[in-house]
VOBA-1610 file (N, C-alpha, C; in pm, whole numbers, padded with zeros to 5 digits, always signed):
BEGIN
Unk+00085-00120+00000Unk+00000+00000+00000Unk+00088+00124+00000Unk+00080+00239-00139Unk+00154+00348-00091Unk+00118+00438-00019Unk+00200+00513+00049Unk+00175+00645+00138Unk+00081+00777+00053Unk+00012+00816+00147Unk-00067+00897+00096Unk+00014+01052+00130Unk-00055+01150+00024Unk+00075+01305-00007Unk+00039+01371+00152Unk-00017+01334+00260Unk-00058+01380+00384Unk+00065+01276+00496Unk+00037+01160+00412Unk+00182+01110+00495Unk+00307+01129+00485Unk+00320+01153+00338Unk+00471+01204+00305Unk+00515+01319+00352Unk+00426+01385+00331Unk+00438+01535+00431Unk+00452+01536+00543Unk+00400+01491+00654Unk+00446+01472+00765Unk+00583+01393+00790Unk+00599+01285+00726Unk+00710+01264+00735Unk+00822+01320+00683Unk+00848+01409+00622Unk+00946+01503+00487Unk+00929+01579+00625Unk+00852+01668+00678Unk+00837+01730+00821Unk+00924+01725+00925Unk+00881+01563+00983Unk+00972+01548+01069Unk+01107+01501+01057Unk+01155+01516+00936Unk+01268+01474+00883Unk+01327+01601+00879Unk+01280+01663+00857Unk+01343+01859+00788Unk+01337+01904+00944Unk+01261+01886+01061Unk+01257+01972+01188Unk+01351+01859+01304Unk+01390+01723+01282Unk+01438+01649+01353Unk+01400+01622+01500Unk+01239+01629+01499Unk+01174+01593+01616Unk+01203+01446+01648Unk+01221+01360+01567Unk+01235+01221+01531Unk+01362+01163+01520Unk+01384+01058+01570Unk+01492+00966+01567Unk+01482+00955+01453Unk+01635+00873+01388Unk+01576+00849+01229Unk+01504+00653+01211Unk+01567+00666+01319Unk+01499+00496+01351Unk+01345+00493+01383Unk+01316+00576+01479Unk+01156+00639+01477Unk+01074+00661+01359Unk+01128+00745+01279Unk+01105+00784+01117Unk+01026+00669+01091Unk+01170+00567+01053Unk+01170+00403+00959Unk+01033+00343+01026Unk+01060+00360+01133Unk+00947+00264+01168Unk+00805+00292+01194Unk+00777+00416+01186Unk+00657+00497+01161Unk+00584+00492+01004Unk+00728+00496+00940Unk+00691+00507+00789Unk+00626+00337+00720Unk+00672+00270+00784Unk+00678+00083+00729Unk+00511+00094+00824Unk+00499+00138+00950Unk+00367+00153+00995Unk+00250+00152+00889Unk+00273+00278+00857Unk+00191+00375+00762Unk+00192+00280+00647Unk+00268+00240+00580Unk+00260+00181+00446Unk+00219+00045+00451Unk+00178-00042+00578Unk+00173-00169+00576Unk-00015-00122+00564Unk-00067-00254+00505Unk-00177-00294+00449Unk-00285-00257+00529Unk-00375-00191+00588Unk-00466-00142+00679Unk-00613-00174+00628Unk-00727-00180+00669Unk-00859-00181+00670Unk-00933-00068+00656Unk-00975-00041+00558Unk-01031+00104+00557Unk-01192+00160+00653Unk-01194+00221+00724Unk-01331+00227+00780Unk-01425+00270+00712Unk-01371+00322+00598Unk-01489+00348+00518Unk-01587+00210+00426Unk-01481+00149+00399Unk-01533-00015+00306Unk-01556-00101+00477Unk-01533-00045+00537Unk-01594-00143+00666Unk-01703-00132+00705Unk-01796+00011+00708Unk-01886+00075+00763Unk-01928-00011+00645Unk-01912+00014+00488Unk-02010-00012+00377Unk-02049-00099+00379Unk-01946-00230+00414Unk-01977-00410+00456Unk-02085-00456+00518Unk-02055-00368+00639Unk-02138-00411+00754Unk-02319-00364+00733Unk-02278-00235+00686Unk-02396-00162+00637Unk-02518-00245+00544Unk-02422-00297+00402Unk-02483-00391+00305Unk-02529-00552+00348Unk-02437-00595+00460Unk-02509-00699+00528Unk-02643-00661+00604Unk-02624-00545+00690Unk-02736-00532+00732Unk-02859-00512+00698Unk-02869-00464+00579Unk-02984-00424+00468Unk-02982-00595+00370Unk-02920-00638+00391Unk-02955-00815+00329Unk-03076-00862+00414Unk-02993-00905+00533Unk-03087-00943+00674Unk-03219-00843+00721Unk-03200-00803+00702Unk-03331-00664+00682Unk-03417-00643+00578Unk-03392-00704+00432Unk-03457-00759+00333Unk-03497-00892+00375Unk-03401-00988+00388Unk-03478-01147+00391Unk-03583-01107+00520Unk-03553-01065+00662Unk-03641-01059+00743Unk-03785-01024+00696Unk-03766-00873+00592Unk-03909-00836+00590Unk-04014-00943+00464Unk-03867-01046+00401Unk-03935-01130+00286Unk-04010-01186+00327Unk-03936-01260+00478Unk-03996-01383+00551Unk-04150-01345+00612Unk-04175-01199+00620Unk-04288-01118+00715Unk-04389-01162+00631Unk-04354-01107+00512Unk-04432-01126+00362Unk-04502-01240+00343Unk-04405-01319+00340Unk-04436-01476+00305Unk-04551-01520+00385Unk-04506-01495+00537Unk-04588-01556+00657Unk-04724-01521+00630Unk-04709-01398+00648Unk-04843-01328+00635Unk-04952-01219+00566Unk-04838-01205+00478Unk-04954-01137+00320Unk-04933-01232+00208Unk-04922-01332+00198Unk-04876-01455+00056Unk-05073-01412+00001Unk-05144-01450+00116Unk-05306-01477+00018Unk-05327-01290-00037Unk-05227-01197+00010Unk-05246-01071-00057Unk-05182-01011-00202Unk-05054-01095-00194Unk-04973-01094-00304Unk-05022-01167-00428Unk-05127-01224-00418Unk-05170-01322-00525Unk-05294-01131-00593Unk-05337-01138-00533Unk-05411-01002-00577Unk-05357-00878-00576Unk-05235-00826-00498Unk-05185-00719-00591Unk-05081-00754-00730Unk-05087-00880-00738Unk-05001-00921-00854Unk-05127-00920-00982Unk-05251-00980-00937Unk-05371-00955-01049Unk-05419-00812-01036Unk-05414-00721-00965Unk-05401-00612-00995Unk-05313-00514-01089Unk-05180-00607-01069Unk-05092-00513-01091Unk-05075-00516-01301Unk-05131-00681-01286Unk-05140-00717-01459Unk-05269-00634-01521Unk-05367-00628-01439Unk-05530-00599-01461Unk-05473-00423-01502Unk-05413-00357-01416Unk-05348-00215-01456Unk-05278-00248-01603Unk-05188-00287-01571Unk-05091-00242-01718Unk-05203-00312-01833Unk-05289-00406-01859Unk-05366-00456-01932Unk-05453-00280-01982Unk-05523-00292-01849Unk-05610-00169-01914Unk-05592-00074-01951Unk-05475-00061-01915Unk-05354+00128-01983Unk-05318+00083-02087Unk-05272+00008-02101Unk-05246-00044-02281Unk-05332-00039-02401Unk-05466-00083-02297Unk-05601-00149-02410Unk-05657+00047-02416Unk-05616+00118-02279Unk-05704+00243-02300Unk-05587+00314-02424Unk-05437+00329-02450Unk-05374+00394-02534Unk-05404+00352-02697Unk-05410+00205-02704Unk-05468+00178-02821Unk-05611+00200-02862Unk-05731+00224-02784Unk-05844+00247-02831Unk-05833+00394-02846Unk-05777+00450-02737Unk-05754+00613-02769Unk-05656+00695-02892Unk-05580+00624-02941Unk-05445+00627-03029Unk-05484+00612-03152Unk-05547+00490-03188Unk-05602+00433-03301Unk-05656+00528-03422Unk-05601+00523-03551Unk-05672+00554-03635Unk-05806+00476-03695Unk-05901+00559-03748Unk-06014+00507-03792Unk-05997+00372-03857Unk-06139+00253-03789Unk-06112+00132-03832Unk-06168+00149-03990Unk-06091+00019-04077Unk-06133+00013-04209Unk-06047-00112-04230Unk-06133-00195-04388Unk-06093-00317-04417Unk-05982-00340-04485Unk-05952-00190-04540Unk-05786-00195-04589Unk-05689-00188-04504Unk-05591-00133-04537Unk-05487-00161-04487Unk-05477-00024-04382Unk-05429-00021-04249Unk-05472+00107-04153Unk-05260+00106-04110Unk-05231+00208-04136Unk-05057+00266-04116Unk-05160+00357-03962Unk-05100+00246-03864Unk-05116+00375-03707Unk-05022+00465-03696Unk-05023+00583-03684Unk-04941+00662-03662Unk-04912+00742-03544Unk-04978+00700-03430Unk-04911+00706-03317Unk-04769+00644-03240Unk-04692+00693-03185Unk-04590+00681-03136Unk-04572+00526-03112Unk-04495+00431-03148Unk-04493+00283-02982Unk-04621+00198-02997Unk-04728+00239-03107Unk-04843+00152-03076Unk-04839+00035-03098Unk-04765-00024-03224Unk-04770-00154-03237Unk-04652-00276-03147Unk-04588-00110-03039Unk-04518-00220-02952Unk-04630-00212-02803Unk-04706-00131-02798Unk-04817-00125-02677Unk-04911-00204-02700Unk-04919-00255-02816Unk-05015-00321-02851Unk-05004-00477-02839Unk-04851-00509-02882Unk-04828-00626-02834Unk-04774-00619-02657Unk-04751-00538-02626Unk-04761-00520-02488Unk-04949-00599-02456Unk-05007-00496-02488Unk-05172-00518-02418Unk-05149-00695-02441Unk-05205-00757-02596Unk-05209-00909-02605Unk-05144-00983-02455Unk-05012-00916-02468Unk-04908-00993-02371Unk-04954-00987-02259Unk-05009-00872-02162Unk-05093-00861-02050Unk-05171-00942-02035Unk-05289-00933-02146Unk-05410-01028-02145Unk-05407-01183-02085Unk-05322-01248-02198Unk-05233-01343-02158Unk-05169-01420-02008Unk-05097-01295-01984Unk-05008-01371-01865Unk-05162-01293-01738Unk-05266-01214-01750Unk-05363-01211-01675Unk-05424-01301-01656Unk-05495-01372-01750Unk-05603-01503-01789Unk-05495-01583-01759Unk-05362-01629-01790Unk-05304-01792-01703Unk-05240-01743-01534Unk-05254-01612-01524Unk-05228-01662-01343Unk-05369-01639-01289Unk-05465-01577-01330Unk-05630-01645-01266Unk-05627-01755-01289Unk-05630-01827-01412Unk-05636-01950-01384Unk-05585-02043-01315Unk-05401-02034-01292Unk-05359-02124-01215Unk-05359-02048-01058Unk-05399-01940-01015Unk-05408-01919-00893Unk-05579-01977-00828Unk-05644-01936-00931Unk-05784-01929-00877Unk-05905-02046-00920Unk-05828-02144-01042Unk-05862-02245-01106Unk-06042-02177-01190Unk-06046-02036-01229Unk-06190-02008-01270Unk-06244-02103-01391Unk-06175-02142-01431Unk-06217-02247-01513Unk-06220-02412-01553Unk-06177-02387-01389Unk-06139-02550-01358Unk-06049-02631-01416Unk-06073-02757-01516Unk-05976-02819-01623Unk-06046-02759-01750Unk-06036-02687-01816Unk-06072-02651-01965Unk-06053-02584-01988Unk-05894-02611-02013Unk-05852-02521-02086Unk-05860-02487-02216Unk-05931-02545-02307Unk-05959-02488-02466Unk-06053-02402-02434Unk-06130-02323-02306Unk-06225-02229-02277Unk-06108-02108-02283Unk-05975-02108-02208Unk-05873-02030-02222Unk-05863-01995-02362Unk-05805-02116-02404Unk-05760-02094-02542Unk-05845-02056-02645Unk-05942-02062-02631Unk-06064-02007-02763Unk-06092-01843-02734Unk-06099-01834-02564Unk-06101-01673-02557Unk-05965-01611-02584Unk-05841-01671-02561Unk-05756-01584-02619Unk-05741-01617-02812Unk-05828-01702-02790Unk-05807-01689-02996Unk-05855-01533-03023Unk-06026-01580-02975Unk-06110-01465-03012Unk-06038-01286-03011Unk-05985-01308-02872Unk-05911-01131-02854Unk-05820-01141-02934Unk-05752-01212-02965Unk-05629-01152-03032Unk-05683-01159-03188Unk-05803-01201-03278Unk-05851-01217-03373Unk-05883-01068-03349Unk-05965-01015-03302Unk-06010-00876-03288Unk-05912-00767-03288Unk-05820-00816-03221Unk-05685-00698-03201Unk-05671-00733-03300Unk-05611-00840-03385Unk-05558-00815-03532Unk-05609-00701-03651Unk-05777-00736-03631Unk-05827-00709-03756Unk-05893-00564-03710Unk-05924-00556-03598Unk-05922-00396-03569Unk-05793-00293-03584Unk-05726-00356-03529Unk-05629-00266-03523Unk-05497-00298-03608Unk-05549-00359-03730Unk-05480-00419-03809Unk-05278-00438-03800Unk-05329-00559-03754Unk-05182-00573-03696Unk-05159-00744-03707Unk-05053-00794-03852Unk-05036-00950-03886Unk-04959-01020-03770Unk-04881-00896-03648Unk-04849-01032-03562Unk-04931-01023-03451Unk-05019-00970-03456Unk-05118-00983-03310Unk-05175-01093-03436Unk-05209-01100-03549Unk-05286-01255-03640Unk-05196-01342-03637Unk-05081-01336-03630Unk-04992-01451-03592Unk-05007-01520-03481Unk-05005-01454-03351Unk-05075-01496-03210Unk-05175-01573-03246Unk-05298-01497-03283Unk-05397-01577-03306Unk-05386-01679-03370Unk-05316-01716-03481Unk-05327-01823-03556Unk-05261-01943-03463Unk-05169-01917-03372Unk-05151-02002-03267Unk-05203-02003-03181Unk-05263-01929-03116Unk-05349-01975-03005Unk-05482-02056-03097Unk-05534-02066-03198Unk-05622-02132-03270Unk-05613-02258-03217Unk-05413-02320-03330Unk-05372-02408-03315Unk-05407-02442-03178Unk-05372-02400-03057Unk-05340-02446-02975Unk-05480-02530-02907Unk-05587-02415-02945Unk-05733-02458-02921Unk-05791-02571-02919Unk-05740-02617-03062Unk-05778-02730-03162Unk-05716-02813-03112Unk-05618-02825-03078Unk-05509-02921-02978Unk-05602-02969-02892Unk-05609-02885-02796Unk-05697-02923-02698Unk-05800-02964-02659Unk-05944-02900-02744Unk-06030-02922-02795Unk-06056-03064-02805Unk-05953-03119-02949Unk-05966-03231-02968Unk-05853-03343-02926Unk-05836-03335-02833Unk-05778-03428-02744Unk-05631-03453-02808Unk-05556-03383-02928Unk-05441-03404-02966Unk-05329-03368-02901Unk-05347-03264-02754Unk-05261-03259-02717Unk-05279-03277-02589Unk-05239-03314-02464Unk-05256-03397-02325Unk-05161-03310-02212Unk-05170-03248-02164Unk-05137-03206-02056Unk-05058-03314-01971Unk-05119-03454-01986Unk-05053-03522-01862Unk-04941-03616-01992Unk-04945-03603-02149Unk-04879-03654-02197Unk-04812-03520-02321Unk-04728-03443-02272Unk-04662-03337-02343Unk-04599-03362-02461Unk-04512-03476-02409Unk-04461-03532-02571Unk-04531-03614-02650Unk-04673-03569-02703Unk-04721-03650-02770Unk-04673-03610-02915Unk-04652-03501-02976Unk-04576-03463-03070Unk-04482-03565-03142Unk-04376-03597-03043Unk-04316-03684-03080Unk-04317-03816-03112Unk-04439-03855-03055Unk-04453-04005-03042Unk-04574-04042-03178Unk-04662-03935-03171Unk-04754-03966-03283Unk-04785-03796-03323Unk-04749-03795-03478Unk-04730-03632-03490Unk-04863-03640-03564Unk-04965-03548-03530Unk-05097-03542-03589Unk-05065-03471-03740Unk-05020-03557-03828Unk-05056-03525-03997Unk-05156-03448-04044Unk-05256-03503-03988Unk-05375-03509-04056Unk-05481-03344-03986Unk-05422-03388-03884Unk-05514-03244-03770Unk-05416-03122-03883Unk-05305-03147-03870Unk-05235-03006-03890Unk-05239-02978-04022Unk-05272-03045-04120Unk-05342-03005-04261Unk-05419-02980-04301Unk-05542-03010-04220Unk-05647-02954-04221Unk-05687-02831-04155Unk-05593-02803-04049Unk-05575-02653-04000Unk-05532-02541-04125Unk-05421-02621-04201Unk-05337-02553-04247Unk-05396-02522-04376Unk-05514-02578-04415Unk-05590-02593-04527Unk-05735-02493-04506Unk-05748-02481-04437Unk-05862-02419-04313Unk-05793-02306-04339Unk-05658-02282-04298Unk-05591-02109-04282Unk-05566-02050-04435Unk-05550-02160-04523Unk-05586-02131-04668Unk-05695-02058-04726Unk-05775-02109-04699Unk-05925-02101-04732Unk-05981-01964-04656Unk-05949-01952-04533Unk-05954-01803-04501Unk-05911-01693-04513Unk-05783-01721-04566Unk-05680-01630-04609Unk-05707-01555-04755Unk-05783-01660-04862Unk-05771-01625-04948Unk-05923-01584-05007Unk-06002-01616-04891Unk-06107-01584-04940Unk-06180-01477-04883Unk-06116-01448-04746Unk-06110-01282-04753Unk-05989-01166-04763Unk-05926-01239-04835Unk-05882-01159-04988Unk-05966-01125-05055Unk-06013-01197-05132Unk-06164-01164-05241Unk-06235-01130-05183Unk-06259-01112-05052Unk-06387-01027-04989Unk-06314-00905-04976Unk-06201-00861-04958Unk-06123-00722-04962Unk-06150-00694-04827Unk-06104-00831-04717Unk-06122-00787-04578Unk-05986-00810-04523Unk-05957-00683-04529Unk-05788-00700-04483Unk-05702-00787-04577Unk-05704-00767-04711Unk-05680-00833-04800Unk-05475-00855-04793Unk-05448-00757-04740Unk-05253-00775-04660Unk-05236-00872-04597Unk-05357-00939-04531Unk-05361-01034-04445Unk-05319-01208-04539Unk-05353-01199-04647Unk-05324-01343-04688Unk-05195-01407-04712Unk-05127-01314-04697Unk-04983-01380-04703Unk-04935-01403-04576Unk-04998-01372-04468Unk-04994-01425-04313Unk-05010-01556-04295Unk-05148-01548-04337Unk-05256-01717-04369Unk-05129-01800-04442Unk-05089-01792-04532Unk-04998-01813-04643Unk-04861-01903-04559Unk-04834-01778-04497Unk-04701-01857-04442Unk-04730-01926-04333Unk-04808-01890-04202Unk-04853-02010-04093Unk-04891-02132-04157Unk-04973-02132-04283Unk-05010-02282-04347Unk-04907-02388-04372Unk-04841-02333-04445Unk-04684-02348-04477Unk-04605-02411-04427Unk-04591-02357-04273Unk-04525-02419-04165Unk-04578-02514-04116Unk-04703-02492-04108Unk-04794-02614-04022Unk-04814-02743-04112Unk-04829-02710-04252Unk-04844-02819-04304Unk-04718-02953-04330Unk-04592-02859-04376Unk-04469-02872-04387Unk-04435-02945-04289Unk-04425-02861-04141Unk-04330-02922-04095Unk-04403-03030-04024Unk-04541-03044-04026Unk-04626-03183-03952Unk-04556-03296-04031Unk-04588-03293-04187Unk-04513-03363-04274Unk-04342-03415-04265Unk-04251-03321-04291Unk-04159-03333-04274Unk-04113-03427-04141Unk-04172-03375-03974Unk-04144-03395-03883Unk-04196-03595-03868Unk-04283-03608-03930Unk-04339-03720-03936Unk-04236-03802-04032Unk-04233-03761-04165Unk-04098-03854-04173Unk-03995-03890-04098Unk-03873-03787-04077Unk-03801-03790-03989Unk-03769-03882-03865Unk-03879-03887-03772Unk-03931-04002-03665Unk-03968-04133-03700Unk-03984-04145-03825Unk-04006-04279-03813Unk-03887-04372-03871Unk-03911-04498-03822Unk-03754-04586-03853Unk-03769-04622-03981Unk-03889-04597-04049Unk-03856-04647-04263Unk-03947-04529-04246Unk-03932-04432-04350Unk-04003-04342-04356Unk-04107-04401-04497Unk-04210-04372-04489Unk-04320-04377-04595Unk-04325-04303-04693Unk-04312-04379-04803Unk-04335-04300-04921Unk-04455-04238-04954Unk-04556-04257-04896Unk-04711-04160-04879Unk-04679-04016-04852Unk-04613-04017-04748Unk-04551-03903-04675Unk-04450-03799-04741Unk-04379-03879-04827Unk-04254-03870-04905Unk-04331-03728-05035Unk-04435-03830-05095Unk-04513-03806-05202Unk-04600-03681-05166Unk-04669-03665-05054Unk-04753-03541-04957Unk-04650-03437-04966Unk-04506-03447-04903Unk-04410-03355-04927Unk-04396-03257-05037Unk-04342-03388-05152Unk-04337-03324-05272Unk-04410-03216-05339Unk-04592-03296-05360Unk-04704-03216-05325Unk-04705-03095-05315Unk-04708-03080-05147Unk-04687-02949-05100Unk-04587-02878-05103Unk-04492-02905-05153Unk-04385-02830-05179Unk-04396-02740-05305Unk-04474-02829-05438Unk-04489-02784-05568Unk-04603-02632-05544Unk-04638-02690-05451Unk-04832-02601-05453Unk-04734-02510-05310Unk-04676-02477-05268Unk-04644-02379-05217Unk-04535-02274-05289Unk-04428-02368-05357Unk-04342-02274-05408Unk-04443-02274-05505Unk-04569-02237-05572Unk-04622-02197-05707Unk-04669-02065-05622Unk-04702-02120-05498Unk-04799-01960-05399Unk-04737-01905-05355Unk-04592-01923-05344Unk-04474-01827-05313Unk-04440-01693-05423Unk-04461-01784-05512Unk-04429-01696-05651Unk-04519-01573-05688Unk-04648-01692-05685Unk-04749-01597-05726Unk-04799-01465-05588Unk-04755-01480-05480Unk-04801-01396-05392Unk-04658-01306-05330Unk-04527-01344-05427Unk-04390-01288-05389Unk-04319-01299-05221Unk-04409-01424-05200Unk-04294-01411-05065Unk-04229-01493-05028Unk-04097-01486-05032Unk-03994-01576-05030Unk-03945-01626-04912Unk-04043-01621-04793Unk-04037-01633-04649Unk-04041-01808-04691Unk-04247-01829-04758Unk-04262-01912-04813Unk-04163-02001-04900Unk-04100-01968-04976Unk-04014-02089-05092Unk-03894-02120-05014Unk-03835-02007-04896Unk-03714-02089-04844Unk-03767-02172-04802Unk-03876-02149-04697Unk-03899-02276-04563Unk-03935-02358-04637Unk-03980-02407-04786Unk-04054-02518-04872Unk-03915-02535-04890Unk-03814-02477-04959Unk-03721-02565-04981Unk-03654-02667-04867Unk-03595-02585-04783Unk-03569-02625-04661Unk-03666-02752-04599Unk-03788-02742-04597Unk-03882-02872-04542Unk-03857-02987-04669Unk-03856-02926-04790Unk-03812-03054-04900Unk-03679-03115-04884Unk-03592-03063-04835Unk-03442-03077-04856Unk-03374-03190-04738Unk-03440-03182-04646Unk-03441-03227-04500Unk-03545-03361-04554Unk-03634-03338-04622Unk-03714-03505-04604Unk-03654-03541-04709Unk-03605-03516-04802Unk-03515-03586-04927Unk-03400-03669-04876Unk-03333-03603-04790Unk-03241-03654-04716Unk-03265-03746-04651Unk-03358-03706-04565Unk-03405-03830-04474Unk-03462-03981-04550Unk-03525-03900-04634Unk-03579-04031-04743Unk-03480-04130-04784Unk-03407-04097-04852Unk-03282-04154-04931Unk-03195-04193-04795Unk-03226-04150-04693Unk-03105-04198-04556Unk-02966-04151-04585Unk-02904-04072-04643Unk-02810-04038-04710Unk-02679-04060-04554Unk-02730-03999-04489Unk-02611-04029-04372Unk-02594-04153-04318Unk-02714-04242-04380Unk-02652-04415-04368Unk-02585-04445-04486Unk-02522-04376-04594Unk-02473-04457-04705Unk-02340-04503-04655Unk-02305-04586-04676Unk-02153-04671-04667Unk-02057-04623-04747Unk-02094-04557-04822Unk-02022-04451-04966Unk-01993-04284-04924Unk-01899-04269-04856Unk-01889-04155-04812Unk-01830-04055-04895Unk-01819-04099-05021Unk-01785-03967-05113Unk-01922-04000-05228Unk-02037-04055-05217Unk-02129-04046-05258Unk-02227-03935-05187Unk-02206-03965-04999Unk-02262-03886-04950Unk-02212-03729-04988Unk-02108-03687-04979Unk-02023-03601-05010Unk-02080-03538-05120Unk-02058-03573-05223Unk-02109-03590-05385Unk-02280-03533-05366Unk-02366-03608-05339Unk-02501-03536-05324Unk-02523-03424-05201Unk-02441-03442-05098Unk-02444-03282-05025Unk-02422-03150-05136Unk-02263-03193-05193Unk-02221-03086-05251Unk-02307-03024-05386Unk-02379-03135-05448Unk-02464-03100-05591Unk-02632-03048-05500Unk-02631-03081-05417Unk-02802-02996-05330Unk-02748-02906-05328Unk-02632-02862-05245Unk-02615-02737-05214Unk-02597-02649-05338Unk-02569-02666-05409Unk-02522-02610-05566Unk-02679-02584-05696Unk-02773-02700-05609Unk-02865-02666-05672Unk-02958-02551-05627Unk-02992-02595-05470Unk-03043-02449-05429Unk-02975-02327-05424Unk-02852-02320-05369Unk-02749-02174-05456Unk-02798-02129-05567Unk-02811-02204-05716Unk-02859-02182-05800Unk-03028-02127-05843Unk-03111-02187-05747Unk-03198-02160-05769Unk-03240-02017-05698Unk-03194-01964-05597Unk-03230-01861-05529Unk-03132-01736-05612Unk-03067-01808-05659Unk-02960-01700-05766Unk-03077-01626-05856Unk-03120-01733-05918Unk-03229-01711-06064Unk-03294-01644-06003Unk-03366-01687-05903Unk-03489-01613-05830Unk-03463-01452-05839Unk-03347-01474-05758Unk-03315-01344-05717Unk-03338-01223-05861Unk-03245-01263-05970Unk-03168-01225-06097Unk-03338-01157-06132Unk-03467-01288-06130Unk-03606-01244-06215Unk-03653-01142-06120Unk-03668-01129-05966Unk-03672-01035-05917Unk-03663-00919-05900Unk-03534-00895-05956Unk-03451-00780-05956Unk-03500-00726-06131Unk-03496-00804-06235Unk-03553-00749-06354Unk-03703-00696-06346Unk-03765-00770-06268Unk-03913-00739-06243Unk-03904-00602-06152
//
């Protein structure tokens, strides 16, 4: 530890006035410079422990005896920020209409997914604090379809319709017994094909047919790509899992791959034709088993010519794009 310019001075002091032995000096000075405890970081120590123990104490007060109060200023405290959100967007909002609505208030479409998000985490801690709906939960899930369907199309906004299009899913899950609470990984074990194409065929059909009704007609390329995914990757994911994959499945792929990259094209969104390629490319693979071949410069050989083909193809894409 060095001497501080208050110690040197005193000592330069008693060195210049010879009040001091010079042996006195030495050993005053090695005093001063040896390693000391500061009272200031001591007071702070003691201080910050004490405000620990003075926190856990008043936690433990808490716990004991306001726990059945904390459950309601916590649904209060969601029930507030819910309704300040829902009051800035009804107050904020430009006039509703079936076209397309640009809000031009400040933050709305992040207050807005704020509000959804409130709603949300409001309705699952009533429920798991207060059980208002007992076991049924597709009663949850259908009312948060419904609100967030309304927030979409009122306040025209495709990822508050993205929400919705999953909480749908999730409905339908439940609803119809495809997904189990007491069995989570059912996904894996038996992947519903058939539920999730007909969702995904369902989100088609709405998508595009109010288009032609000119109801929020921006909206179909939303429909467009959730289908996409849902159909795809039910498909895809179902090959994959199984120990011989089915050529039914194989053939469904293909399918949907042709009839999406045609609706990619025709509706320009290339969100759509990657994830089709990508879901084709992955069950091709899987199909053919390519990482079981015994031929490892065969495997090699068809990695390197896929990769060269889709390179190529997003090249072109790109090239007609850019002329268009």
């Amino acid at each position: 530890m060095s001497l501080s310019k208050e110690d040197k001075s005193v000592i330069h002091q008693f060195k210049e006035e010879k009040d001091m032995s010079e042996f006195r000096i030495n050993e005053l000075q090695k005093q001063l410079d040896s390693s000391v405890l500061s009272v200031y970081w001591e007071l702070k120590v003691l201080l910050g422990i004490g405000i620990s123990f003075f926190s856990i104490g008043i936690l433990n007060i808490i716990i004991d005896h306001f726990d059945h109060y904390l459950k309601w200023i916590l649904v209060t405290i969601l029930l507030i920020a819910f309704l300040s959100t829902s009051y800035y967007c009804f107050t904020r909002k430009e006039p509703f209409s079936w076209g397309k609505i640009e809000q031009k208030a400040r933050f709305f479409d992040l207050v807005l997914v704020a509000c959804t998000t409130f709603f949300l985490s409001l309705e699952g801690y009533v429920q798991y604090e207060f059980k208002i709906f007992g076991n049924r939960y597709d009663d949850i899930a259908i009312i948060t379809t419904l609100f967030y369907f309304f927030c979409a199309y009122y306040f025209d906004s495709r990822v508050i319709l993205t929400k919705g299009l999953i909480a749908f899913t999730a409905w339908f899950s439940i609803a119809f017994d495809i997904f189990s609470w007491e069995n989570p990984n059912v996904f894996m074990q038996d992947i519903p094909v058939a539920e999730s194409t007909l969702i995904g065929v369902g989100f088609l059909i709405v998508g595009y047919l109010t288009s032609w009704k000119n109801w929020k007609k921006h909206f179909k390329k939303t429909y467009l790509i959730f289908a996409t995914q849902l159909i795809m990757l039910a498909l895809t994911a179902n090959l994959v899992y199984q120990e011989n994959p089915n050529i039914l499945y194989f053939g469904l792929i293909i399918v949907g791959s042709i009839v999406f990259l045609a609706l990619s094209r025709k509706e320009k969104s290339p969100i759509v034709s990657t994830t089709t390629i990508i879901y084709l490319y992955v069950a091709m693979t899987t199909y053919f088993k390519v990482f079981k071949w015994k031929n490892e410069y065969a495997t090699s050989l068809y990695l390197i010519c896929t990769a060269f083909i889709v390179i190529a193809y997003f090249l072109v894409k790109r090239n007609r794009h850019d002329q268009s």
